[in-house]
Structure formats: structure tokens, C-alpha cells
C-alpha positions as CSV (number, residue, x, y, z in Angstrom):
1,X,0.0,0.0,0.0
2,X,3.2,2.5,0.8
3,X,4.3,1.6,-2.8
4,X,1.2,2.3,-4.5
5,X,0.6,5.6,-2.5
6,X,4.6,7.2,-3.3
7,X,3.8,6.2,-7.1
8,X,1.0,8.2,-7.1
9,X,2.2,11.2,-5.6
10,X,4.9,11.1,-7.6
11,X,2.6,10.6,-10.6
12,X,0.9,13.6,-9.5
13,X,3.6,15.8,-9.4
14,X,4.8,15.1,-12.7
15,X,1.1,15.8,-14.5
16,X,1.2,19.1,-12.7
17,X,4.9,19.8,-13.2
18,X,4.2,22.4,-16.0
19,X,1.6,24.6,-15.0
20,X,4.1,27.6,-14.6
21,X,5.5,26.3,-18.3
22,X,1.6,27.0,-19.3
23,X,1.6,30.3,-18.0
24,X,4.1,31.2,-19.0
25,X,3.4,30.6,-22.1
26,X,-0.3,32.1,-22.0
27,X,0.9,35.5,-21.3
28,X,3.5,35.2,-23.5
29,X,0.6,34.4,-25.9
30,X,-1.4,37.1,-25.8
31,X,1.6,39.1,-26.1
32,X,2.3,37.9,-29.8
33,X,-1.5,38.2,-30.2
34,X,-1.2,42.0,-29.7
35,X,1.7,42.3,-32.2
36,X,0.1,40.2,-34.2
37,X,-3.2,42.4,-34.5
38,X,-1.1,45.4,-34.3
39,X,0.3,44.9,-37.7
40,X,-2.3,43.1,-39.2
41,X,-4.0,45.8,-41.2
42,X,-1.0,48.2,-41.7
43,X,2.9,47.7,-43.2
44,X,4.0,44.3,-42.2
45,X,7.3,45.2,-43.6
46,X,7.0,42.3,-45.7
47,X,10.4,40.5,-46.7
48,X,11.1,37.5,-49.0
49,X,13.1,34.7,-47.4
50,X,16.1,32.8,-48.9
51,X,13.2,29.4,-49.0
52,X,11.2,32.0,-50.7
53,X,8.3,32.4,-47.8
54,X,7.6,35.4,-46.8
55,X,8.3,37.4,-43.7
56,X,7.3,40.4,-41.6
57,X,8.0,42.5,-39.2
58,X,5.5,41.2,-36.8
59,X,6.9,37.4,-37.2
60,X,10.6,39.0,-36.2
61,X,9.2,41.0,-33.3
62,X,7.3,37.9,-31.6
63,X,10.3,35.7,-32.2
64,X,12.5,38.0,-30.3
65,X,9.7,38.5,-27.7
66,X,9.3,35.3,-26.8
67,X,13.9,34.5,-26.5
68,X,13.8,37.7,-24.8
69,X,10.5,36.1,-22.1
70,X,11.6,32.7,-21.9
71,X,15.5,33.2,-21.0
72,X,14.2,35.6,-18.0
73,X,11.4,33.1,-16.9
74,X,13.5,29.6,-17.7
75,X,16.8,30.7,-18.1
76,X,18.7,27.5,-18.6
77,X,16.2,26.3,-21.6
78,X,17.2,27.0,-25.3
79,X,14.2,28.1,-28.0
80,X,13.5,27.2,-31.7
81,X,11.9,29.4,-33.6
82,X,11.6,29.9,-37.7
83,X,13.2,33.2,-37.7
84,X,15.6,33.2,-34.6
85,X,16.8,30.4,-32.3
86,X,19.4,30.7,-29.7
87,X,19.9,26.9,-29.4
88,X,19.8,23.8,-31.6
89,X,17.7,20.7,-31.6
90,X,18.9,17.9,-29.8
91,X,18.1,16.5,-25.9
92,X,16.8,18.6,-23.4
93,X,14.4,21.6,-22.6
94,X,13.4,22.9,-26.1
95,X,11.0,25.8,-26.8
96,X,9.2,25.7,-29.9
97,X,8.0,29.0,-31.6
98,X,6.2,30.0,-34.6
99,X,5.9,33.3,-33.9
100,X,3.3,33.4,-37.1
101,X,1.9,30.2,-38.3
102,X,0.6,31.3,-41.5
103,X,2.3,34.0,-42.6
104,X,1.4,33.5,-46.3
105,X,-2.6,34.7,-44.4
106,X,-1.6,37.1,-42.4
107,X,0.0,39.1,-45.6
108,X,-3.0,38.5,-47.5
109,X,-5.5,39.7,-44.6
110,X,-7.0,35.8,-44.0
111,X,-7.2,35.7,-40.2
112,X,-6.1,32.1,-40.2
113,X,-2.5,33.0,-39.0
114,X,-2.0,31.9,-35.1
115,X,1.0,32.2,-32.5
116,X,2.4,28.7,-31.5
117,X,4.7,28.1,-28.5
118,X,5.3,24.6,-27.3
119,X,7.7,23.1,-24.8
120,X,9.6,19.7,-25.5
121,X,11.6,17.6,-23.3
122,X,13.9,15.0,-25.0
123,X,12.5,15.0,-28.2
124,X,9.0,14.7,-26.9
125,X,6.6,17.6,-26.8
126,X,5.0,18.5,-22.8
127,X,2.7,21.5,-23.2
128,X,1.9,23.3,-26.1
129,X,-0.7,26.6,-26.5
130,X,-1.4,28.1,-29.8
131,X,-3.2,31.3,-30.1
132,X,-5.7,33.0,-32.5
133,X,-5.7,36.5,-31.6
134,X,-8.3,37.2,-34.3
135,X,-11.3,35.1,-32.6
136,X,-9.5,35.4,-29.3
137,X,-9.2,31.6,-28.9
138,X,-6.7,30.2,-26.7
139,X,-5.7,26.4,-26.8
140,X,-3.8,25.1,-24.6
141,X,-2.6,21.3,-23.8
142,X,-0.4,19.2,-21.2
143,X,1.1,16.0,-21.6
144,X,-1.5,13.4,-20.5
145,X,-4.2,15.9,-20.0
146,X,-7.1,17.1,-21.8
147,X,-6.7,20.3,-24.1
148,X,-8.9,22.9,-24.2
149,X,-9.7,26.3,-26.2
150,X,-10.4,29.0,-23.7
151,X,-12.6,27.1,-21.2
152,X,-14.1,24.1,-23.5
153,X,-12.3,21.0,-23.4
154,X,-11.6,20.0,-26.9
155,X,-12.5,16.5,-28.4
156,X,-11.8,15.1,-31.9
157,X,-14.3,14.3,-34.5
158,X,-16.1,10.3,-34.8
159,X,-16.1,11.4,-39.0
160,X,-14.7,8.4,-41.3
161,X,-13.4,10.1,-44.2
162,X,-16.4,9.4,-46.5
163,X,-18.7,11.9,-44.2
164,X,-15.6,14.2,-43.4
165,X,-13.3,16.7,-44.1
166,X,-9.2,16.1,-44.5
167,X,-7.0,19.6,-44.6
168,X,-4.0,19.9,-46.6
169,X,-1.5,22.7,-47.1
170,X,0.1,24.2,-50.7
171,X,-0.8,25.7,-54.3
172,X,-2.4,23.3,-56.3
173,X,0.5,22.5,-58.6
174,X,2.8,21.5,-55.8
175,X,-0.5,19.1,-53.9
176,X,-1.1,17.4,-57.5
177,X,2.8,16.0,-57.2
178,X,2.1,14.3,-53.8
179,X,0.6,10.9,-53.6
180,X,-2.5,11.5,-51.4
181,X,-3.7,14.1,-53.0
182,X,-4.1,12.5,-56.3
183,X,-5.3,9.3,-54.7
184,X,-7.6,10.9,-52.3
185,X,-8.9,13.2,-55.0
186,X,-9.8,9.6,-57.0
187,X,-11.6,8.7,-54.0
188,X,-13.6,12.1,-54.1
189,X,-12.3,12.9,-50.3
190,X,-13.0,16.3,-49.2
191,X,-10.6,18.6,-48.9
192,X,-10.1,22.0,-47.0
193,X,-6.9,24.0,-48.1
194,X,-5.9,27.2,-46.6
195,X,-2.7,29.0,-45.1
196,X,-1.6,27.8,-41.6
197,X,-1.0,24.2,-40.0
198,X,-1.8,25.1,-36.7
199,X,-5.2,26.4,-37.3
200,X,-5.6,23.3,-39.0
201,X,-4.3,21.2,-36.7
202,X,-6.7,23.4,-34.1
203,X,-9.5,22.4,-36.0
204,X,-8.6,18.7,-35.7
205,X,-8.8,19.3,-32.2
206,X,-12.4,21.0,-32.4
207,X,-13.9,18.2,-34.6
208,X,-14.0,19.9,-37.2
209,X,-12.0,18.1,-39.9
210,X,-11.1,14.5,-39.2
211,X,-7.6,14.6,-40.4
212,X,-4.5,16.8,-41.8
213,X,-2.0,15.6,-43.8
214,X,1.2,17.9,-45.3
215,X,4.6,16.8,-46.5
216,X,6.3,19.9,-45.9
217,X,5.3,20.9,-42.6
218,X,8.3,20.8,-39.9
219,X,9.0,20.8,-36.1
220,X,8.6,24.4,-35.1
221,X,5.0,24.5,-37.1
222,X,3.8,21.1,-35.1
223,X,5.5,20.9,-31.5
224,X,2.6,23.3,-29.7
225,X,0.0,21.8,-31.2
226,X,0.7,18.0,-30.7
227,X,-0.1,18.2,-27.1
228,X,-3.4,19.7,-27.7
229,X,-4.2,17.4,-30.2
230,X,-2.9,14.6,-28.2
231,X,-4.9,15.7,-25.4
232,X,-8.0,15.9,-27.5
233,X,-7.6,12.5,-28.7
234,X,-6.2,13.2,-31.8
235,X,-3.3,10.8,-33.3
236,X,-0.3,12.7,-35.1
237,X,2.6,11.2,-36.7
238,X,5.1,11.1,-39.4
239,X,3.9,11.0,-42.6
240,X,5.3,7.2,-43.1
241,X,3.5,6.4,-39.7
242,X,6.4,6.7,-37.6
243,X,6.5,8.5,-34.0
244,X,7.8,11.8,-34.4
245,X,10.8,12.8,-32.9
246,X,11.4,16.7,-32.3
247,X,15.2,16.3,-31.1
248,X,16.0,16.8,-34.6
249,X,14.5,18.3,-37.7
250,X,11.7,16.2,-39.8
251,X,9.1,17.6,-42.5
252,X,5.9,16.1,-43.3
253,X,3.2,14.7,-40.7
254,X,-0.4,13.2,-40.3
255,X,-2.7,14.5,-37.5
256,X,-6.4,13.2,-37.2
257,X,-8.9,12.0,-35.5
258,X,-7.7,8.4,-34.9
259,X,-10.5,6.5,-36.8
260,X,-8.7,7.9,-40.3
261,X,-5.6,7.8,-39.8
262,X,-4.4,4.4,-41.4
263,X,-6.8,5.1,-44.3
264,X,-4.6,8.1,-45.0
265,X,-1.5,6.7,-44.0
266,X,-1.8,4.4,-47.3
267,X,-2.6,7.5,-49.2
268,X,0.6,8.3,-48.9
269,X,2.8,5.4,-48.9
């Protein structure tokens, strides 16, 4: 009975151990968000990057923000981000940031761009929060707990993919050279395509869309996010089916809703 009773405290501890990581992260959140709004509807300083994406001034600014936040708060913990890291990906405590998930939106003036700022602990994401500052929605997930957005705890949808909806990312010339698409398209799937894999991903979460699937997408878009979909009872992997492993750089992944996942999983093999 001793046994059982120390296994569950320490059990206990470790399910709880990141609620300052969470808020932390929250106010750090809402922080982009502002920025984010800020420049939303004036000069976003827009800059073409060597990959050619685009860039602005707001996705610099939140980047820094959040180095600048998290080396105060956690000072010993390195961050990721796409436009400005002051650490690189191996074992450890790794922040993950997209300061703008969706730029490509954002420029155009589509609110689907989001904030994204997830912790991960040995190649394994903890805690993740991604934030829509546009519909003031705040998701928020913990390793072996249930996500939420704001105060509603999130649950995936029971959809097969004949009655659902599967996201995918890119211009059309660049989704007709993958596999799926051509094969799902065959199969007369139906797709939603729009700029930003965390909403996407978010709305995976919501039950919204049973399933997203992207070949390009990469650590820093997916390591919030995971937990909440996790937590939501999502499943997300690599897009060969493997587990993913965020100690070092990957593109391409599969998140849904459980039921579809092995239907899409031989889509793409």
C-alpha cells in the first residue's frame, strides 16, 4: 500500500509539473496576439526569405519577444523558432515557436495565422498553446491531459473520411505532385486547403476536420500543437506512420482524429 501511495504522488507531481511552463506561455501568448493584431492591417514590412516564404515584421518581433520572455522566466532552456533560435535541436528543454503560423494569411489579410509556442523535453513535446488573436481563442494542452480552447475541453471528431473533411496545405501545382492528394482526389475525399497548420491542426482538435496531412510541414509549425491534439484525442505522426521525434528536424506529418488515420497513412505510402 506505501508503494502504490509514493507512485501516485509522484505521478501527481509530474502531471502538474508544468503549469508555470503553461503560464508562462499564455501571457506570452497574448503578447504575440497583440503584435500580431497590431500589424495586421497596416505595413508588415514584408520580406522575401532565402526558402522563398515570406516574412514580416511582426513574425521578427514575436520571435525575439518570446527569447527575450523565456530566457528571464526559464533561463537555462534553449528556443527554436523559424526566424531566430538561440539553441539547436537535440536532448533537453526545447521551446518551440512559430511566432506566425501562416504568414502567407496574415500578408494576405486571411485571419487564419496563429501564435504557437510549445515546450519539449527530450525530443518529446510536454505543453503546447497556440493562439488565435483574431477570434481570441486560446488552446492550450499538457502531456496526458485534456486540451482545451479558452474554457471548452476539446474532443476530436467520430467522422470516417467518406462523411468528413481532410486539410491539406500548398498551391495546387505543388498538392497534384504528392501521392494522397491525387489518390484521395480519386476517392472524391473532401478537402479544406488554406494558409496555416496550426489552425488546421486546431481544428482537428475541435472536430472539425477529421484529419491533416502535409509533407512539408516541420517541427517548429507542429510541437505546440501536438499536445493539444494529443490531449484531445487526436493521433499525429510522421507522414510514413512513424512516431515523431522533435530532437531533430523532420518535414511532413499526419494528424487526425484516430479513426482515419491508417486510411490516409496508405494514401501516402
Amino acid at each position: 500500500m506505501r508503494v502504490y501511495q509514493q507512485y501516485f504522488f509522484c505521478y501527481d507531481c509530474i502531471m502538474s509539473n508544468f503549469d508555470k511552463e503553461l503560464k508562462a506561455a499564455i501571457n506570452i501568448a497574448k503578447e504575440a496576439g497583440a503584435v500580431m493584431l497590431k500589424y495586421f492591417d497596416i505595413d508588415q514590412q514584408v520580406e522575401i526569405k532565402k526558402d522563398n516564404t515570406q516574412v514580416t515584421i511582426a513574425d521578427k518581433l514575436i520571435n525575439s519577444l518570446v527569447i527575450e520572455r523565456l530566457s528571464k522566466i526559464f533561463s537555462s532552456d534553449g528556443v527554436i523558432g523559424e526566424e531566430e533560435s538561440n539553441t539547436d535541436y537535440g536532448g533537453g528543454r526545447k521551446w518551440f515557436c512559430d511566432p506566425i503560423d501562416g504568414t502567407a494569411a496574415y500578408v494576405w489579410g486571411v485571419p487564419t495565422a496563429m501564435f504557437s509556442l510549445g515546450l519539449v523535453i527530450d525530443g518529446k513535446p510536454v505543453m503546447g498553446v497556440a493562439y488565435d488573436p483574431f477570434l481570441n481563442r486560446m488552446y492550450r494542452g499538457k502531456v496526458g491531459e485534456k486540451s482545451f480552447c479558452n474554457d471548452k475541453i476539446l474532443s476530436v471528431s467520430n467522422s470516417d473520411l467518406k462523411s468528413g473533411i481532410v486539410a491539406v496545405s500548398g498551391g495546387v501545382k505543388s498538392l497534384l505532385k504528392t501521392k494522397y492528394f491525387q489518390r484521395m482526389i480519386d476517392d472524391k475525399i473532401r478537402f479544406a486547403c488554406f494558409s496555416g497548420a496550426v489552425y488546421k491542426c486546431c481544428l482537428v482538435a475541435r472536430g472539425r476536420f477529421v484529419g491533416y496531412v502535409e509533407d512539408g510541414v516541420r517541427a517548429h509549425d507542429l510541437a505546440a500543437v501536438h499536445s493539444i491534439l494529443e490531449g484531445a484525442g487526436a493521433k499525429i505522426t510522421s507522414i510514413n506512420g512513424k512516431e515523431l521525434d522533435y530532437s531533430k528536424p523532420f518535414r511532413g506529418a499526419i494528424a487526425s482524429n484516430k479513426i482515419v488515420h491508417d486510411q490516409i497513412l496508405k494514401y501516402c505510402s
